[in-house]
PyMOL CGO cylinders between C-alpha atoms (Angstrom):
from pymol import cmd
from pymol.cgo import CYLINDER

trace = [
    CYLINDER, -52.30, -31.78, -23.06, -52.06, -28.70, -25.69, 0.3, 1, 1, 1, 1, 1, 1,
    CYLINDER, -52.06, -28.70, -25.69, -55.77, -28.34, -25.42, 0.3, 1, 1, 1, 1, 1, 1,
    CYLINDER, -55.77, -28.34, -25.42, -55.99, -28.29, -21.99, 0.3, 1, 1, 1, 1, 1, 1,
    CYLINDER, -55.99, -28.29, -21.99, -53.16, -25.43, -21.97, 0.3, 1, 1, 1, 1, 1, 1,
    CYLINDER, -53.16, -25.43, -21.97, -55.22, -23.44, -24.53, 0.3, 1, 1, 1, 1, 1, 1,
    CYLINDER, -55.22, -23.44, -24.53, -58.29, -23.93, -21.93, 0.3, 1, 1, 1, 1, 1, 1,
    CYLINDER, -58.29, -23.93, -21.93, -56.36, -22.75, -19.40, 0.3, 1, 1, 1, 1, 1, 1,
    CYLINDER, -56.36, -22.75, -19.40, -54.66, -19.87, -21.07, 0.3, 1, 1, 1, 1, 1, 1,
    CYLINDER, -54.66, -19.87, -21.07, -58.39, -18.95, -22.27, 0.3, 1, 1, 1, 1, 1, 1,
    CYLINDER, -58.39, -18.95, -22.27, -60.20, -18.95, -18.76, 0.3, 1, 1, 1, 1, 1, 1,
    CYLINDER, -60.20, -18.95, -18.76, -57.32, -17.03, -17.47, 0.3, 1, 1, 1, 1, 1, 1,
    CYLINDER, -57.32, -17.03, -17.47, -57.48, -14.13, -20.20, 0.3, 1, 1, 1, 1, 1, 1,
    CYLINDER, -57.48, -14.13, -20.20, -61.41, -14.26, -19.57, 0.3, 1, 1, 1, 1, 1, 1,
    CYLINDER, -61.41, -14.26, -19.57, -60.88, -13.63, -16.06, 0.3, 1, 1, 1, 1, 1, 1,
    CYLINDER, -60.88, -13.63, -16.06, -58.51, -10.80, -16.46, 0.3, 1, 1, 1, 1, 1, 1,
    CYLINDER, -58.51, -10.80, -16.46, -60.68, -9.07, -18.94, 0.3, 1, 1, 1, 1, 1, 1,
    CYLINDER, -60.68, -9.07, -18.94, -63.64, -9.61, -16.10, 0.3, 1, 1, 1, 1, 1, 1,
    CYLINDER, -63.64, -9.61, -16.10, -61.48, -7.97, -13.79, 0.3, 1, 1, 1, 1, 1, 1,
    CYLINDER, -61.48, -7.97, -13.79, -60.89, -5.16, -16.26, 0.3, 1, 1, 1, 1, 1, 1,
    CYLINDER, -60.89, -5.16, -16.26, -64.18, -4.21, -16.93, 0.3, 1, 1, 1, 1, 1, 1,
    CYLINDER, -64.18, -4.21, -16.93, -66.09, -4.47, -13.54, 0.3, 1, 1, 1, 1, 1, 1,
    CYLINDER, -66.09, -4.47, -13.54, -62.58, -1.80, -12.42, 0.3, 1, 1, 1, 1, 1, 1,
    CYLINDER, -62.58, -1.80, -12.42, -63.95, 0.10, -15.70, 0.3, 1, 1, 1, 1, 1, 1,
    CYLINDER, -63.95, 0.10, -15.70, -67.16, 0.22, -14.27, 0.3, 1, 1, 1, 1, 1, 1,
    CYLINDER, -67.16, 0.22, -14.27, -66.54, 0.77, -10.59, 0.3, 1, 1, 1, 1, 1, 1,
    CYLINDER, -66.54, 0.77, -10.59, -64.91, 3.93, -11.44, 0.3, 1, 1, 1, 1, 1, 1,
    CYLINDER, -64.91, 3.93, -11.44, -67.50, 5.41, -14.25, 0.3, 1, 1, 1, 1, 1, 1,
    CYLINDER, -67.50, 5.41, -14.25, -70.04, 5.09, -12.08, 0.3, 1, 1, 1, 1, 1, 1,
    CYLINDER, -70.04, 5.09, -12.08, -69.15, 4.03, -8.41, 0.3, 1, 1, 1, 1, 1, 1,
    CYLINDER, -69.15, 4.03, -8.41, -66.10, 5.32, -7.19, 0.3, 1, 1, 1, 1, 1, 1,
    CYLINDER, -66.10, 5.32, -7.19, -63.19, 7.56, -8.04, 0.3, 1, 1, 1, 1, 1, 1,
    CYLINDER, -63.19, 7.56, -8.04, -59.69, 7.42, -6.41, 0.3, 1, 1, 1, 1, 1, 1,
    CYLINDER, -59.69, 7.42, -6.41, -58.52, 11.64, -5.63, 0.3, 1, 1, 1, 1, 1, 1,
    CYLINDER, -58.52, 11.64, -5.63, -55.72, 13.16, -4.30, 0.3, 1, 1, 1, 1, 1, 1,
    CYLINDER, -55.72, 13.16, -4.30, -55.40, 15.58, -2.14, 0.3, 1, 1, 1, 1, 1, 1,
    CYLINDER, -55.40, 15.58, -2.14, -52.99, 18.55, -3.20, 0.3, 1, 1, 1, 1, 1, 1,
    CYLINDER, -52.99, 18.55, -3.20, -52.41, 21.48, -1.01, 0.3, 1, 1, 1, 1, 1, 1,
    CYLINDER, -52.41, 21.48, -1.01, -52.83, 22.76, 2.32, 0.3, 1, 1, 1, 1, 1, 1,
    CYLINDER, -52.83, 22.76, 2.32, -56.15, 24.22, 2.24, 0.3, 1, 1, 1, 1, 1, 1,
    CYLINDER, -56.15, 24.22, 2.24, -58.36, 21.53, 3.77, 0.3, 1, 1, 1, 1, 1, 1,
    CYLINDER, -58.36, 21.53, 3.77, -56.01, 21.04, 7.37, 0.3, 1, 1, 1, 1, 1, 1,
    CYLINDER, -56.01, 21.04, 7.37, -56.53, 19.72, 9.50, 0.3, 1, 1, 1, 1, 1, 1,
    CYLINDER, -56.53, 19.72, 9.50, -59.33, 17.55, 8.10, 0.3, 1, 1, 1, 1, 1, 1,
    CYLINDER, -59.33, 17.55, 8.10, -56.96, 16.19, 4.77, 0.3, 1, 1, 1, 1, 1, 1,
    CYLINDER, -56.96, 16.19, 4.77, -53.32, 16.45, 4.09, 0.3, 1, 1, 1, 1, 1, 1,
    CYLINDER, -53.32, 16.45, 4.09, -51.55, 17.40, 1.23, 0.3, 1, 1, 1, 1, 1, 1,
    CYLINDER, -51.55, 17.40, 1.23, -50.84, 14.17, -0.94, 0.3, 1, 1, 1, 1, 1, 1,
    CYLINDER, -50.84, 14.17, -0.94, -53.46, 12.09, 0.86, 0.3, 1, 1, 1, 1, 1, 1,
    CYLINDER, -53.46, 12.09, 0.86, -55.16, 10.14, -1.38, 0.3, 1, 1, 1, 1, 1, 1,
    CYLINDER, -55.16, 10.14, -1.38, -58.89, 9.45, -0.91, 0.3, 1, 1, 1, 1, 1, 1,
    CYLINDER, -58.89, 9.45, -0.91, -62.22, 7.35, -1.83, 0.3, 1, 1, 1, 1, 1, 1,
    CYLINDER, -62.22, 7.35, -1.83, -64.98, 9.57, -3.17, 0.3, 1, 1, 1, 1, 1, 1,
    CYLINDER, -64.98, 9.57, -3.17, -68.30, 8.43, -4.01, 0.3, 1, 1, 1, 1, 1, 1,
    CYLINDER, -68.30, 8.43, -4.01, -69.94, 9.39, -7.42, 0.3, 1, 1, 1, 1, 1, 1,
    CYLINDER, -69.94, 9.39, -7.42, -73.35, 7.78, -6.52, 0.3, 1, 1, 1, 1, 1, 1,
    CYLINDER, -73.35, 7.78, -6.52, -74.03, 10.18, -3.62, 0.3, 1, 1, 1, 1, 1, 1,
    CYLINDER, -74.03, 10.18, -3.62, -74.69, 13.01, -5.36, 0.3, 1, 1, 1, 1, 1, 1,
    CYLINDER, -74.69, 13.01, -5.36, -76.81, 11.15, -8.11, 0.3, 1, 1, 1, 1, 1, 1,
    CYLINDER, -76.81, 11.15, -8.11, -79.71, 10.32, -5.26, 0.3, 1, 1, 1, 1, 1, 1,
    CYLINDER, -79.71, 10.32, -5.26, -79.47, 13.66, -3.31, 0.3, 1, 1, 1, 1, 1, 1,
    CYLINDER, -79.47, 13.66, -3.31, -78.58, 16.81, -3.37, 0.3, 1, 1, 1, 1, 1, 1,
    CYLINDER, -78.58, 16.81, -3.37, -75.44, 17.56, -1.05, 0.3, 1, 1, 1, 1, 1, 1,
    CYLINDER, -75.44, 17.56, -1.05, -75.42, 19.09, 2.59, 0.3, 1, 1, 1, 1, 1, 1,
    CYLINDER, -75.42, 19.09, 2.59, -73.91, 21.34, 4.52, 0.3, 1, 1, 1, 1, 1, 1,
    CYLINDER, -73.91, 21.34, 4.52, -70.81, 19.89, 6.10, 0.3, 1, 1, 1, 1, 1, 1,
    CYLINDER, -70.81, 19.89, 6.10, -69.83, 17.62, 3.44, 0.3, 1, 1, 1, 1, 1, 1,
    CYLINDER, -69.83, 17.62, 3.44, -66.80, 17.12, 1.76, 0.3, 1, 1, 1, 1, 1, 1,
    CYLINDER, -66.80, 17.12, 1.76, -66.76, 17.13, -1.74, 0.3, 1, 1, 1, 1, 1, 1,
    CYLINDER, -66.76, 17.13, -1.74, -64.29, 17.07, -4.84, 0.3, 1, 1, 1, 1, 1, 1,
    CYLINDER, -64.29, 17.07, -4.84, -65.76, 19.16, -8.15, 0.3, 1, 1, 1, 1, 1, 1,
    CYLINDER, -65.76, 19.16, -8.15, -64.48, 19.98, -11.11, 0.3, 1, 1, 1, 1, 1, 1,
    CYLINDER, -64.48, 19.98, -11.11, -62.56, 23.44, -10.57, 0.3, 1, 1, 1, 1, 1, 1,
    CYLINDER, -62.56, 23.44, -10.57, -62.45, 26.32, -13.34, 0.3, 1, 1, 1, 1, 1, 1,
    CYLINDER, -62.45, 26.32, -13.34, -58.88, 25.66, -13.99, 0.3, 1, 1, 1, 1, 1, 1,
    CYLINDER, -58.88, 25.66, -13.99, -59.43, 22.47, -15.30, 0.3, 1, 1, 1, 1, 1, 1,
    CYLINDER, -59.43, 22.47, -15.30, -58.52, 20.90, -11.56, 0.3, 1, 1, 1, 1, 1, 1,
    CYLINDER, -58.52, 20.90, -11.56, -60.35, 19.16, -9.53, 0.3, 1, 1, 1, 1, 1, 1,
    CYLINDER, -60.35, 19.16, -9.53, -61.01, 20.89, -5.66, 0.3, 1, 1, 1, 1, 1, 1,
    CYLINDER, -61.01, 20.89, -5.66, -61.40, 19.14, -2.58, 0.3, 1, 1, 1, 1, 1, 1,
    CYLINDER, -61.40, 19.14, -2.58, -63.44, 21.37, 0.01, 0.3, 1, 1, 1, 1, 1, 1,
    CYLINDER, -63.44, 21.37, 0.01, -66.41, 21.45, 2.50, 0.3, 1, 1, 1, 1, 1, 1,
    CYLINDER, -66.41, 21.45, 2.50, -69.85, 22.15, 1.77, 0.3, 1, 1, 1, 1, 1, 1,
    CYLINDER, -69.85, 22.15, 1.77, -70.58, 25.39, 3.67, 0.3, 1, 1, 1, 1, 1, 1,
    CYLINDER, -70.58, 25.39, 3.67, -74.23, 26.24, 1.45, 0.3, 1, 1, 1, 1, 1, 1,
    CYLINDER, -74.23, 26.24, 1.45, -77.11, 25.26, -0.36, 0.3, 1, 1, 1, 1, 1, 1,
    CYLINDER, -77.11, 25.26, -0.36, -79.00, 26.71, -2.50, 0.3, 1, 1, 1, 1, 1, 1,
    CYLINDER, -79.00, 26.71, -2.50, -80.98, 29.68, -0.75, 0.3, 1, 1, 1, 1, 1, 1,
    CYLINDER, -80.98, 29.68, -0.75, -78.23, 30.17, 2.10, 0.3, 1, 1, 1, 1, 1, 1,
    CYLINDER, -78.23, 30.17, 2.10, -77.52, 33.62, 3.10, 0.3, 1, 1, 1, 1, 1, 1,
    CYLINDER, -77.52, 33.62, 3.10, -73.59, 33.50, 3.73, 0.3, 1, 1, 1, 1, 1, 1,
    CYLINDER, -73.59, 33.50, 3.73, -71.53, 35.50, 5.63, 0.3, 1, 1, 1, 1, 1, 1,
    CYLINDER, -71.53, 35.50, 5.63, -68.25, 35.57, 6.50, 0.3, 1, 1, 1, 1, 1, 1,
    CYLINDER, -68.25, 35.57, 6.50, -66.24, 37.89, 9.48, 0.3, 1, 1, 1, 1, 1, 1,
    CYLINDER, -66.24, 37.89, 9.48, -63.91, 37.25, 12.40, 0.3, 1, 1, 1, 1, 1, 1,
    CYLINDER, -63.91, 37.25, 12.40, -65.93, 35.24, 14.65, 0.3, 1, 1, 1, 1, 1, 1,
    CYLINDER, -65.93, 35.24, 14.65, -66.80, 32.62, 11.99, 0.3, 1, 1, 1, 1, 1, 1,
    CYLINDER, -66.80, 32.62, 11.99, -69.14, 31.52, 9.14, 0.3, 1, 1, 1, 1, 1, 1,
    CYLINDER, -69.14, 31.52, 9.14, -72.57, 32.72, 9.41, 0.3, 1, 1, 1, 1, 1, 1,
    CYLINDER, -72.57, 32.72, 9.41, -75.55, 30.27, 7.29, 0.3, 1, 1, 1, 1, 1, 1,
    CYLINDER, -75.55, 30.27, 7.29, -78.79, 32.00, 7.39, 0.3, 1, 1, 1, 1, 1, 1,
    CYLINDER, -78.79, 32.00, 7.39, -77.91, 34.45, 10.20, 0.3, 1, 1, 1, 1, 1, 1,
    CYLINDER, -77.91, 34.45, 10.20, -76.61, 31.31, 12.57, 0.3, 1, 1, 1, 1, 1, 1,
    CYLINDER, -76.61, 31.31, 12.57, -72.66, 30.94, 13.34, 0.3, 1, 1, 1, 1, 1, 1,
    CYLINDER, -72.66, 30.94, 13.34, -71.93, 27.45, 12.58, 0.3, 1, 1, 1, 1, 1, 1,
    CYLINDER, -71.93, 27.45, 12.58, -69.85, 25.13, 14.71, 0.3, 1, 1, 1, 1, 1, 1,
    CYLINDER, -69.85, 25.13, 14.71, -66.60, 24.46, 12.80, 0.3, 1, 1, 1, 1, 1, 1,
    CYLINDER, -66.60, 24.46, 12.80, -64.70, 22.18, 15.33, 0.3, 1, 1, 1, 1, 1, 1,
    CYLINDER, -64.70, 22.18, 15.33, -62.74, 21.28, 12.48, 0.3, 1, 1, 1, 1, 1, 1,
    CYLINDER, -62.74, 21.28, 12.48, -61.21, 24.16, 11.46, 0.3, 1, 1, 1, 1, 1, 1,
    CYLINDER, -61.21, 24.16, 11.46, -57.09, 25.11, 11.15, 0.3, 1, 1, 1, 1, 1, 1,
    CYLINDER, -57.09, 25.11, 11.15, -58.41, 29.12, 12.05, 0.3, 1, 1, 1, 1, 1, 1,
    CYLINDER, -58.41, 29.12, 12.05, -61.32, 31.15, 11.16, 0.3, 1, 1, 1, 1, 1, 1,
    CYLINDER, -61.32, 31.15, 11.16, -60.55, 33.48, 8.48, 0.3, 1, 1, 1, 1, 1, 1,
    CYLINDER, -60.55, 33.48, 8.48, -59.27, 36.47, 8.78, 0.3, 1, 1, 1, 1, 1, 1,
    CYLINDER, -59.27, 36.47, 8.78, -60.88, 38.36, 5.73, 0.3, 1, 1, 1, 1, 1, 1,
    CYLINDER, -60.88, 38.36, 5.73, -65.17, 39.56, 5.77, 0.3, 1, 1, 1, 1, 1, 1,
    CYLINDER, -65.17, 39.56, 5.77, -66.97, 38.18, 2.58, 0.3, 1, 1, 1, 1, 1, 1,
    CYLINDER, -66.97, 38.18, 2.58, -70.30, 38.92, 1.96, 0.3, 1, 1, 1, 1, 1, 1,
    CYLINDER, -70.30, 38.92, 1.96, -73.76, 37.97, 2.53, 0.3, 1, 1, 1, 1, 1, 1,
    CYLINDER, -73.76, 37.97, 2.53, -74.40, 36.45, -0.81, 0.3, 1, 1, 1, 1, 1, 1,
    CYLINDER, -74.40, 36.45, -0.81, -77.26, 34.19, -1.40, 0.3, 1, 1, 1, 1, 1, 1,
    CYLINDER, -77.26, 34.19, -1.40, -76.53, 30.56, -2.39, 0.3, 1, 1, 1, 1, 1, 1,
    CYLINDER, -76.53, 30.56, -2.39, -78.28, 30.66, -6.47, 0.3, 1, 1, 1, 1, 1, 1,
    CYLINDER, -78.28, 30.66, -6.47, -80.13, 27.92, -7.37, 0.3, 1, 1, 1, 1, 1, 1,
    CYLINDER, -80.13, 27.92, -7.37, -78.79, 24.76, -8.55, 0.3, 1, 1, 1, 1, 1, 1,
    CYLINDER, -78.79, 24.76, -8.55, -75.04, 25.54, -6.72, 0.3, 1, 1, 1, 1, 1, 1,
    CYLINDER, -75.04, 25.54, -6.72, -73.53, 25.39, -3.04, 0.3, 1, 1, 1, 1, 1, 1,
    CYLINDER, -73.53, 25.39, -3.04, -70.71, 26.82, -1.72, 0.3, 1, 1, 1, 1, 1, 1,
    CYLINDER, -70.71, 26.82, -1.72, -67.88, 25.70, -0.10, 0.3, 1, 1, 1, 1, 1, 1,
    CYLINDER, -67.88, 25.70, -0.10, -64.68, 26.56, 1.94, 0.3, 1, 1, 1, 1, 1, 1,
    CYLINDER, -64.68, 26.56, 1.94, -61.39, 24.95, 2.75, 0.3, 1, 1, 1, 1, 1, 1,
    CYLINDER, -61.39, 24.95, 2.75, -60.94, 24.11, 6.46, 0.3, 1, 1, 1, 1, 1, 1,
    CYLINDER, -60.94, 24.11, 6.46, -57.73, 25.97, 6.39, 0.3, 1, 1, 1, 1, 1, 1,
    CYLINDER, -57.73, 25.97, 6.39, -59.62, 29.23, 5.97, 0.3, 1, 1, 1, 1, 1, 1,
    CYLINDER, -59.62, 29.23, 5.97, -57.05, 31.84, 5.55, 0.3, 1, 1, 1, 1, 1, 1,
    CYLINDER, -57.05, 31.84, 5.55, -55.06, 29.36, 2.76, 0.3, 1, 1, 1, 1, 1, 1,
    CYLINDER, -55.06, 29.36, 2.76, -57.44, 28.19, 0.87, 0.3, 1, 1, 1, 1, 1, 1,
    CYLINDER, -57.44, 28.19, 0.87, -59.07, 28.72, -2.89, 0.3, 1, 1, 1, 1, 1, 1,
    CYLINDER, -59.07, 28.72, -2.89, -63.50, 28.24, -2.55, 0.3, 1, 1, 1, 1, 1, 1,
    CYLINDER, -63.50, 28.24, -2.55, -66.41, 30.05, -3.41, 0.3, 1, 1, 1, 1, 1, 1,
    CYLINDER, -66.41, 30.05, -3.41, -64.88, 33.24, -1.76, 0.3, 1, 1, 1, 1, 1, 1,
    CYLINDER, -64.88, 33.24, -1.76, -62.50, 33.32, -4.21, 0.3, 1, 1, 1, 1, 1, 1,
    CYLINDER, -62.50, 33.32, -4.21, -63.73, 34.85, -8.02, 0.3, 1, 1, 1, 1, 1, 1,
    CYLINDER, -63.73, 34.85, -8.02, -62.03, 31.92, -10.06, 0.3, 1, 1, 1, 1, 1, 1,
    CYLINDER, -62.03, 31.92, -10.06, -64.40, 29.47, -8.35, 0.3, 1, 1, 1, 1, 1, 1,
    CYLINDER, -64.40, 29.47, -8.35, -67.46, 31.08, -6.68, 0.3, 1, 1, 1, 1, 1, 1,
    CYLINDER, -67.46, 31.08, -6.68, -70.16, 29.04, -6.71, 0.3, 1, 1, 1, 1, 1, 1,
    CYLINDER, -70.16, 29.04, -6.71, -70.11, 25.69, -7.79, 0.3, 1, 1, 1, 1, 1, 1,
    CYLINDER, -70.11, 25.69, -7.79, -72.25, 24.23, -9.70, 0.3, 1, 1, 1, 1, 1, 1,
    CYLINDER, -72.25, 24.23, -9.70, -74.23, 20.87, -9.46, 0.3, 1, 1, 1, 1, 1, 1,
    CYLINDER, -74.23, 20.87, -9.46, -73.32, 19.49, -12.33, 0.3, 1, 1, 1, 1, 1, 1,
    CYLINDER, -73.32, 19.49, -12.33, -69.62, 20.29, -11.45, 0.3, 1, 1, 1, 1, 1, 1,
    CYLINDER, -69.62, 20.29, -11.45, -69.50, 17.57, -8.31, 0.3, 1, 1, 1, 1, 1, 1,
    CYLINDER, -69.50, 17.57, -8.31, -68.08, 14.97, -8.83, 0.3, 1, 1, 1, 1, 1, 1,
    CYLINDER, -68.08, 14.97, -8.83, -68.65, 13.26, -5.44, 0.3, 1, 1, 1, 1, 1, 1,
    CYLINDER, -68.65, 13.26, -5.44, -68.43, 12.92, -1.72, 0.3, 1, 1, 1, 1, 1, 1,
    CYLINDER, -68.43, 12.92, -1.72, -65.09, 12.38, -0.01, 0.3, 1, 1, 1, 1, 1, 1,
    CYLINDER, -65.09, 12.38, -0.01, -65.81, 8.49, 1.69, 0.3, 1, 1, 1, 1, 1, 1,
    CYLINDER, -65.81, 8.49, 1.69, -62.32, 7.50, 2.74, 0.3, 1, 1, 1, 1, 1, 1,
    CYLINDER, -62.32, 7.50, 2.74, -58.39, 8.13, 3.07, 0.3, 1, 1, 1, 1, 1, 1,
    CYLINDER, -58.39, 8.13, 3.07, -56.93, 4.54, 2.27, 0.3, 1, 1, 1, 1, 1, 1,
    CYLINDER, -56.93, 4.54, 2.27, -53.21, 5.94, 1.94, 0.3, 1, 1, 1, 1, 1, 1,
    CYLINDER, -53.21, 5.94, 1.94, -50.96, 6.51, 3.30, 0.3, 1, 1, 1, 1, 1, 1,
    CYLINDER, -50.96, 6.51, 3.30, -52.19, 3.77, 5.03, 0.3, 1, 1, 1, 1, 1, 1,
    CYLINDER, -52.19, 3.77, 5.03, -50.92, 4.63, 8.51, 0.3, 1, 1, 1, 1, 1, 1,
    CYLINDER, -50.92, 4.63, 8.51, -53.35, 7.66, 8.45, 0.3, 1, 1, 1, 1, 1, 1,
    CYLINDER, -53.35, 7.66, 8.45, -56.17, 5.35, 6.41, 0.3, 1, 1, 1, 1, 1, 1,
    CYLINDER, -56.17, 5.35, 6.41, -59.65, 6.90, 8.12, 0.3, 1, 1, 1, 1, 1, 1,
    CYLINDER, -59.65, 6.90, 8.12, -63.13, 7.41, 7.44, 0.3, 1, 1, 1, 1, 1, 1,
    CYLINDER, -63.13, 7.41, 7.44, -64.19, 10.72, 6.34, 0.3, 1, 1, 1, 1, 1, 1,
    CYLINDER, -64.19, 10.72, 6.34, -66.53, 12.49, 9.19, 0.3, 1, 1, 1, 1, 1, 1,
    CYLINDER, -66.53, 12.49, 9.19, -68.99, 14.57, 7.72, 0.3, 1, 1, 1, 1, 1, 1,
    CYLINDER, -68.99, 14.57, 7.72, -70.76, 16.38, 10.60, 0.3, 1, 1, 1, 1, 1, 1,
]
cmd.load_cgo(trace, "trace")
C-alpha cells in the first residue's frame, strides 16, 4: 500500500510540474496576459480590462495598419494602442482626421478625432506609429516620450478581452 501512495504522490507531482512548464512556455513564447490601464484606447478597451495578446504575430510578419498592439513604452511600461503607420507612411494629423499617405482613414472606432495638428512625419524604417482611439487623451507616437516605436519594442497583437468576463470579446482589427 505505501508504494502505491509514493506512485501516486509521484505521478501527481510529475503532472503538476508538466503543467508548470508548458504555462512557462505558453507565455515566453505564445501568449502574454496585459492589462489595460487608462482611458486612452475608448471606446475600443477599457481601463482595467485585461486582454490576450499574441507574441507569435509579430515574429512571422511585420504589423499593419489598424492593429492593436502592446510595446514596451520608454517609461519602462508597457502601451496598449493602434497601429496608425508603417514604415514609409507620410502621417498627418488635423481636425478632420488622420491622414496615411495623403488618404483620410476611416476611424469608425474612434472616442473623437483630435483636436491638436501633428505633422507630416515619415514613418523611419524598422518602426510604426500608433495612436490611442481616445485621441485627445491619449500618450502615442505624437507624444515626444514615445514617438516612434520600434520593432523590436512590440511585444504583440491584442487577440482577446477574457475579463471581465461579461465584456469577454474578440479584438477587431479592421
Amino acid at each position: 500500500m505505501e508504494h502505491r501512495d509514493k506512485n501516486e504522490a509521484w505521478e501527481w507531482i510529475k503532472s503538476i510540474l508538466i503543467a508548470v512548464v508548458l504555462a512557462l512556455l505558453i507565455r515566453a513564447f505564445l501568449v502574454e496576459v496585459f492589462m489595460v490601464q487608462g482611458q486612452s484606447m475608448l471606446p475600443t478597451l477599457h481601463d482595467r480590462e485585461r486582454l490576450i495578446v499574441s507574441k507569435v504575430q509579430y515574429h512571422l510578419r511585420l504589423p499593419r495598419q489598424g492593429e492593436i498592439v502592446v510595446f514596451k513604452a520608454a517609461d519602462n511600461r508597457d502601451f496598449i494602442k493602434r497601429v496608425i503607420g508603417v514604415a514609409g507612411d507620410e502621417i498627418r494629423v488635423d481636425r478632420q482626421g488622420v491622414w496615411v499617405n495623403g488618404k483620410l482613414l476611416d476611424e469608425p472606432y474612434l472616442l473623437e478625432k483630435a483636436r491638436e495638428q501633428f505633422g507630416p512625419v515619415v514613418v523611419p524604417p524598422g518602426t510604426i506609429f500608433v495612436m490611442g482611439d481616445n485621441r485627445n487623451n491619449s500618450m502615442d507616437s505624437r507624444h515626444p516620450s514615445v514617438g516612434f516605436v520600434p520593432l523590436g519594442l512590440l511585444k504583440g497583437k491584442a487577440m482577446l478581452v477574457f475579463w471581465p468576463i461579461q465584456d469577454v470579446r474578440v479584438i477587431i482589427h479592421p
